[in-house]
C-alpha positions in Angstrom: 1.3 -1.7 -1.4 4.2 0.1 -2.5 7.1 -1.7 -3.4 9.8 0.3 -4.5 10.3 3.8 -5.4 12.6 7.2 -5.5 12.5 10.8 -5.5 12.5 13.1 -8.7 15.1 15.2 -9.0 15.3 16.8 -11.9 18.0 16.4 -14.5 19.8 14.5 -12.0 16.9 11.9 -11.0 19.2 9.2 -13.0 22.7 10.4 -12.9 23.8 7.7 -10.5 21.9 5.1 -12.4 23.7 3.1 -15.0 22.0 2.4 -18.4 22.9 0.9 -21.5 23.3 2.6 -24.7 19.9 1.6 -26.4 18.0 2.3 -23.4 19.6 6.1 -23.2 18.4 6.3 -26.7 14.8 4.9 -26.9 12.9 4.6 -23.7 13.1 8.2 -22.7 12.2 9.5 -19.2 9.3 7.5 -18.4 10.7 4.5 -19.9 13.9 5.1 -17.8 12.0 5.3 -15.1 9.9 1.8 -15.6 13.4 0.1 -16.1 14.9 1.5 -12.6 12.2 0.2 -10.7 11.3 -3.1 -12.3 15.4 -4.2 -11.8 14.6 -4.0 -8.1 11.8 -7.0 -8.5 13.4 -10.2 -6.7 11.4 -12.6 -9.0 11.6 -10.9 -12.5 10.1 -14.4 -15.1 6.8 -13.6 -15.1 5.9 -10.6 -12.7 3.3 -8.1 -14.6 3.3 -4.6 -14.3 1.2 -2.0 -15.5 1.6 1.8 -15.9 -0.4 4.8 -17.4 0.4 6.1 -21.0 3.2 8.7 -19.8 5.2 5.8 -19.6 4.1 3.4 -22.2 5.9 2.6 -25.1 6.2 0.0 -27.3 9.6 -0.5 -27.2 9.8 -0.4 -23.5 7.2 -3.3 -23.7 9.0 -5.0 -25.8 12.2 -4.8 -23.7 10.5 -5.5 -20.5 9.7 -9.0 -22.2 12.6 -9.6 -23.9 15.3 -8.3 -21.4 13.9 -9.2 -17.8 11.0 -11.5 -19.0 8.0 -9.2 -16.9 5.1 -9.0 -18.9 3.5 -5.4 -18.8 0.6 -3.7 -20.3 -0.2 0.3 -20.1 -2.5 3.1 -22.2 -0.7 4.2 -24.9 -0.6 7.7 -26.8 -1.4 7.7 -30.2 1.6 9.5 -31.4 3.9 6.5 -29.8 1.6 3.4 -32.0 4.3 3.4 -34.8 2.3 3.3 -37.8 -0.6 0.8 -36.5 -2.7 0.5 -39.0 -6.0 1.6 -36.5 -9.6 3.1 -38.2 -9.7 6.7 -36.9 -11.3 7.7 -33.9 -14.2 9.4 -35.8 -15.1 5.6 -38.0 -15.0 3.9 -35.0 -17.7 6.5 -33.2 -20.1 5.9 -35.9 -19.6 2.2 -35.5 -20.7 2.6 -31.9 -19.9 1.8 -28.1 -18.2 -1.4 -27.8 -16.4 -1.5 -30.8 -12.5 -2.3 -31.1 -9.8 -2.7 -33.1 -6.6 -5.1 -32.7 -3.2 -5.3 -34.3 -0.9 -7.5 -33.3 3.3 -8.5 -33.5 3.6 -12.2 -33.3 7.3 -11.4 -33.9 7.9 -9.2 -31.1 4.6 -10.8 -28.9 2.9 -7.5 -28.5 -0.8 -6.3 -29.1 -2.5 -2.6 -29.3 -6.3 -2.8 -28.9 -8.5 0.2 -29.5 -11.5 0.7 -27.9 -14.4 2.9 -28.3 -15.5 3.8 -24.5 -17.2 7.1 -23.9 -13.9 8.1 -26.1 -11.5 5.9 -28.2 -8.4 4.4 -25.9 -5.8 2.4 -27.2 -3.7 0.4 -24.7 -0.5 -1.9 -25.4 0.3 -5.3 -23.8 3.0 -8.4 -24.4 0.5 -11.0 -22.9 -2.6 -10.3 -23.7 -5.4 -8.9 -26.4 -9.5 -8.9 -27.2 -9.8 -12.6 -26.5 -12.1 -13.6 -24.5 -14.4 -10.9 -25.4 -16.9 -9.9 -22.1 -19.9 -7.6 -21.7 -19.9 -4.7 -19.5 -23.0 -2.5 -18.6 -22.4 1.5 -19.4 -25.4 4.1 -19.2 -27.2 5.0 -22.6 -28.0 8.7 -22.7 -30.3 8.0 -25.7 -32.1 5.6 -24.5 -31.5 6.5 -20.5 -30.9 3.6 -19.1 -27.8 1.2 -18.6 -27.0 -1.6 -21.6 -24.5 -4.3 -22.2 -21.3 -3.2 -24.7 -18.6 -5.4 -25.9 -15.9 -5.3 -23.7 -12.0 -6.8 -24.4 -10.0 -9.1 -22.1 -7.1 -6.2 -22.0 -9.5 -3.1 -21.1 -10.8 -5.5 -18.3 -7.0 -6.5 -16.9 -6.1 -3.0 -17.0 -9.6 -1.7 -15.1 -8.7 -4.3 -12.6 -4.9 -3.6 -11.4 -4.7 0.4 -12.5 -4.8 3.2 -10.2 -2.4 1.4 -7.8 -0.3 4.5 -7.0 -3.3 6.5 -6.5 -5.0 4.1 -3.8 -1.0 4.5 -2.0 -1.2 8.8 -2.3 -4.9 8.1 -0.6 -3.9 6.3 1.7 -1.2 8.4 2.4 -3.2 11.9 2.1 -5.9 10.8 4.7 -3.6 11.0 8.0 -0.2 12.4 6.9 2.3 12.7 9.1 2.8 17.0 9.1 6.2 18.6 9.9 6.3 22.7 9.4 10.3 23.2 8.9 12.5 24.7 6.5 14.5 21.2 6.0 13.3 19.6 3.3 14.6 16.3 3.9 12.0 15.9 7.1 9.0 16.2 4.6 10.7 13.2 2.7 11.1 11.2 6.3 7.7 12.0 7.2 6.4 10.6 3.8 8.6 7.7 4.0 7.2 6.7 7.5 3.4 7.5 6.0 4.1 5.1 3.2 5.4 2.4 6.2 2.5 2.5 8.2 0.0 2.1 4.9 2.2 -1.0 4.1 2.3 -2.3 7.6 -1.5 -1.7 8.0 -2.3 -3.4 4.7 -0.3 -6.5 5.8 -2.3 -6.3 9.2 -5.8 -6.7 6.8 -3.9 -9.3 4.6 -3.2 -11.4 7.6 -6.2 -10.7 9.6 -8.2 -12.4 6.4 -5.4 -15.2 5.7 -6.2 -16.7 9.8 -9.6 -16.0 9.9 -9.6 -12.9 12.7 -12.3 -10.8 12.6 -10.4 -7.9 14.7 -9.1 -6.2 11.9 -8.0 -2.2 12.7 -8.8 0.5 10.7 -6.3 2.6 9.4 -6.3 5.2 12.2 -6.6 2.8 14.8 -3.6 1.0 13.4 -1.8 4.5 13.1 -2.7 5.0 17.0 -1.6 1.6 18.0 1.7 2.0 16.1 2.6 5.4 17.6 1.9 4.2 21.2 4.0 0.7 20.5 7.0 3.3 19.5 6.5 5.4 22.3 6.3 2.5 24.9 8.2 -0.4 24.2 11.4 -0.7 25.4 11.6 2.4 27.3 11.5 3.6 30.9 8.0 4.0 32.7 7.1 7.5 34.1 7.9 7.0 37.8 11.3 6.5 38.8 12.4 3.0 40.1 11.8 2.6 43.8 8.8 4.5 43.8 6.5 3.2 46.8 3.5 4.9 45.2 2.9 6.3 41.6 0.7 9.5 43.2 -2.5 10.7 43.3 -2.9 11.4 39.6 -2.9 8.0 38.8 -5.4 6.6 41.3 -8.0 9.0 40.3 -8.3 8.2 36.6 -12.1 6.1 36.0 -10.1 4.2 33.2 -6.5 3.5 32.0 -6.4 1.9 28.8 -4.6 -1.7 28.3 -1.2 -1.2 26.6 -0.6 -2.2 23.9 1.1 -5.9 23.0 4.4 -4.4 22.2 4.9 -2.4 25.6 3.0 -5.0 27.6 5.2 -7.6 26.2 8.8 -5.9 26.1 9.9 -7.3 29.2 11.9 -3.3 30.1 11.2 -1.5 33.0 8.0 -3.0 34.4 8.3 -2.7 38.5 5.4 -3.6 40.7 4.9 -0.9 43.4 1.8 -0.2 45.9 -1.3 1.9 45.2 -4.3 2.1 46.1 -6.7 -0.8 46.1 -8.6 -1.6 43.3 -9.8 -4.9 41.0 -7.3 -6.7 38.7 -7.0 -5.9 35.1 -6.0 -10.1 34.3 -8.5 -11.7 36.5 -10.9 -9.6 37.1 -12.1 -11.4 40.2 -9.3 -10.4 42.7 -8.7 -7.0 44.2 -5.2 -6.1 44.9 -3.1 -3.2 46.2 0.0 -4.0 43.6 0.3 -1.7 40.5 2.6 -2.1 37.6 4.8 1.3 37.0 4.8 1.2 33.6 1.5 -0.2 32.3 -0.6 1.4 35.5 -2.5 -1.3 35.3 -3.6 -3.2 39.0 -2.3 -7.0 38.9 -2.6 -10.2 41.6 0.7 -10.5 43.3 0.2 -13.2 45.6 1.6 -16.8 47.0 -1.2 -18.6 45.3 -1.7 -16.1 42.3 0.7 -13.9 39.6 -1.4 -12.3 37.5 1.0 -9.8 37.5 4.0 -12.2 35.2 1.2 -13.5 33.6 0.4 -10.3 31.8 3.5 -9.6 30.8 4.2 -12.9 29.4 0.9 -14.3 27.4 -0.3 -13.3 24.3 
């Protein structure tokens, strides 16, 4: 889910963005760029975040911890290790699959890890190291066939929380919002109401599995829901008010769809009027000639019945 972000803009992405001297001198662009978004987290003690190695550093892990108290861990480039003392790539090959390498700074709480994977990756943390070692299964092309390697604590943390901002772009790519114009600002608006509806659909899942429903939407649907809620709710129906009869058109549909919640539920514009007669949407027993204007759906409208406030009113 994304929580905070902002636009790259050149030499001028950070112009209105104050920062101190020591930051302006050691954390560079992609540190820069950590610190601007982690000062937006409400509950700073203790939050983790984790980040690829164009952005890690181990100064900017150091003054995650030390300045806002957020632990953080990230890849790291071997030109940015300052001097660990780490067995080259081509030792630790020999040694095998599985094998790693820590150095730690109990002084400054942080740990670099190198691992030997299919290649040798280091990666940086301030909370965590190798301890407790696990087991992973890889493929063996000698032996063809899949076998157990050593695997640290920190290569498993990272495995599990990276690739966050890739699921989000997924997300994002797989029903975009498309606007052809020569005003750039609306492609920004449409990615802005993209990255909405992925958060407000994720939040759908999150409570759908928090109360126990099983009617949880996929992403489209929730996408098609949302548009028709916008669309519908609070606003006029398509016949005018007065209307004795909505017309032809509508009687000969085999099947109008119920509205959704928000438009049923808006209490705006929602007239009975006389059509045709036909069975009722709420009871399903009754047949009745009233019609609501806005959701076209039949509804009782009797002395002894309402179906028609009823459906505008329950859940």
């Amino acid at each position: 889910m994304v929580y905070d972000f902002f636009p790259y803009d050149g030499a001028n992405t950070f112009q209105r963005v104050p920062f101190t001297e020591w930051e302006e001198n050691y954390l560079g662009v992609g540190g820069k760029t950590v610190v601007r978004l982690c000062k937006t987290i409400s509950n700073k003690v203790l939050s983790t975040v984790y980040f690829d190695n164009w952005f890690t550093s181990l100064e900017l892990l150091h003054y995650l911890r030390n300045e806002f108290g957020i632990l953080s861990l990230g890849t790291i480039r071997k030109d940015r290790l300052r001097n660990c003392h780490l067995s080259s790539d081509k030792d630790m090959k020999k040694k095998g699959r599985g094998t790693y390498e820590v150095v730690c700074d109990n002084g400054k709480r942080l740990a670099v890890t190198k691992w030997v994977d299919n290649q040798c990756i280091h990666i940086a943390s301030s909370f965590c190291a190798q301890d407790p070692v696990t087991t992973i299964d890889r493929y063996d092309k000698k032996e063809k066939r899949r076998v157990s390697v050593s695997c640290p604590h920190v290569v498993k943390v990272y495995n599990a929380h990276m690739g966050g901002v890739d699921i989000a772009d997924m997300l994002t790519a797989l029903y975009r919002i498309r606007m052809k114009t020569r005003r750039w600002y609306l492609s920004i608006f449409a990615q802005l109401l993209d990255i909405a509806l992925n958060n407000s659909w994720l939040l759908h899942r999150r409570d759908c599995m928090q109360n126990g429903h099983e009617n949880k939407l996929s992403l489209k649907k929730f996408r098609i829901q949302a548009a028709l809620a916008l669309m519908t709710t609070n606003t006029k129906s398509q016949f005018p008010r007065g209307a004795l009869d909505p017309g032809p058109d509508t009687i000969t549909k085999p099947f109008i769809p119920r509205p959704v919640d928000e438009s049923r539920l808006d209490c705006f514009d929602h007239f009975p009027v006389y059509t045709s007669q036909g069975r009722c949407r709420l009871c399903k027993s009754g047949k009745t000639m009233v019609l609501c204007s806005k959701c076209e759906q039949r509804l009782c409208f009797t002395v002894k019945k309402n179906c028609f406030l009823l459906f505008h009113k329950n859940k």
